[in-house]
N, C-alpha and C positions, 0 to 999 in steps of 0.2 A: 118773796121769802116769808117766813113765821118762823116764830118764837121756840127755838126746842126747849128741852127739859131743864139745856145749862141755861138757858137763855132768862127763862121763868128762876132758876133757883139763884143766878146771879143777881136779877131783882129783887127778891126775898129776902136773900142779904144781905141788903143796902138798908132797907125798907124797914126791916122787921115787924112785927106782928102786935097792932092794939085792938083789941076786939071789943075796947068801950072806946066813944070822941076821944081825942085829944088835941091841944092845939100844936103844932108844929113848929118851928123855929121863928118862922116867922107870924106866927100865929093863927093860921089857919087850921081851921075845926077838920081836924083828920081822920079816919080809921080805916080797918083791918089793913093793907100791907102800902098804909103811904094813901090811901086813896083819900082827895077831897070831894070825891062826888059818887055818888053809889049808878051802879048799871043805868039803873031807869034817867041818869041826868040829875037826881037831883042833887043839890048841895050838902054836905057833912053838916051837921049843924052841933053845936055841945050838950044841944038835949035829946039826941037821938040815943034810941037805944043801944044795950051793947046786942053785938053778931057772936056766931059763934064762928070756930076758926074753919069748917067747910065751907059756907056763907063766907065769910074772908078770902078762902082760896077760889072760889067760884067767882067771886066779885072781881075780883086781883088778875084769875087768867080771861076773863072777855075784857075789861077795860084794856090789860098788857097789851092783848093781839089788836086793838084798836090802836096803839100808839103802833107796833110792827107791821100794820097794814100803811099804814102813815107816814112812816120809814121807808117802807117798802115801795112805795107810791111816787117818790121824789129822788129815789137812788138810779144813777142813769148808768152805773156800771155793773156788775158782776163782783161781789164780796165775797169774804167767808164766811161761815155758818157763827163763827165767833165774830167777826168785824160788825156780823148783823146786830148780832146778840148785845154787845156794847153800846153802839147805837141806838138802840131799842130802849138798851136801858137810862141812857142819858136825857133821850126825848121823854120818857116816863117820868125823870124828874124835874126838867126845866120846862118842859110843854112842846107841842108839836111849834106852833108856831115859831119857838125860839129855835128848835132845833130846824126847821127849814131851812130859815133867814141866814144860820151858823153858817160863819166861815169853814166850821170844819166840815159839814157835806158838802159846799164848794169844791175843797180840796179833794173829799172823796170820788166825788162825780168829775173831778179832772186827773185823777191818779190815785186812788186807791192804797196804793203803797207808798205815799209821800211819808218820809219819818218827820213830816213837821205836822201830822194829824195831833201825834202823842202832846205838842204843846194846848192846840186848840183843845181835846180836854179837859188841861189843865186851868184853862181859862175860865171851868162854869163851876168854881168852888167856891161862889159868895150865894149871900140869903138875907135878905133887907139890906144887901150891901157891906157886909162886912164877911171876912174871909171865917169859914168855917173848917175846922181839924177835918170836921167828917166828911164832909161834902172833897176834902181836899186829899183822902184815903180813896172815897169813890173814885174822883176820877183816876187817880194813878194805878187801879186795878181796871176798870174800864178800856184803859190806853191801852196797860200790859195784854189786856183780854183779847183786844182791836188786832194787834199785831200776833198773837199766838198761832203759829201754826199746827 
């Protein structure tokens, strides 16, 4: 599966848009929609220049379909184009590797339709370990998004 158009702007929503570094909640040197690492690999750093917001959305959609490719890669059932889209967007924020290891693609590659996904979720709303409002809005739309028919 990839990334459709809800898939990318449900990202973008989360993410919002800085088109000079910033550092992120937990400190890491960030820019244009959440990214710490620009295309070519290299790292964000706080004296890189600013992008503009094209450059932003081109950087934003090959890195996205790298994490959807990644998602896509490790899912052993049949989803919806929304259950994808969630997914995609949760491993964007927490990393591939967290999201592999997640009990909640366990549960999805064993039932898909478990209504105990919507806690798993709920579960990835901390950042240096302390619970975040925002991080804790994401997922509860995420969940909602997983389940939409």
């Amino acid at each position: 599966m990839k990334l459709n158009e809800s898939g990318y702007k449900l990202i973008t929503c989360f993410e919002g848009l800085n088109l000079k570094p910033y550092l992120d909640s937990v400190k890491i040197p960030t820019i244009g929609y959440g990214n710490t690492y620009y295309s070519d690999g290299k790292r964000v750093t706080m004296l890189d220049k600013s992008i503009t917001q094209i450059q932003a959305f081109e950087m934003f959609k090959e890195i996205a379909d790298r994490f959807a490719k990644a998602v896509d890669k490790n899912l052993k059932v049949c989803v919806s184009q929304n259950s994808f889209n969630s997914m995609v967007s949760l491993a964007y924020n927490i990393g591939t590797g967290a999201f592999i290891s997640s009990t909640l693609l366990k549960k999805v590659n064993i039932n898909p339709n478990d209504p105990s996904i919507a806690h798993e979720f709920s579960r990835w709303n901390k950042a240096g370990g302390k619970v975040l409002n925002g991080l804790t809005v994401r997922r509860s739309k995420e969940s909602a998004n997983y389940f939409k028919k």
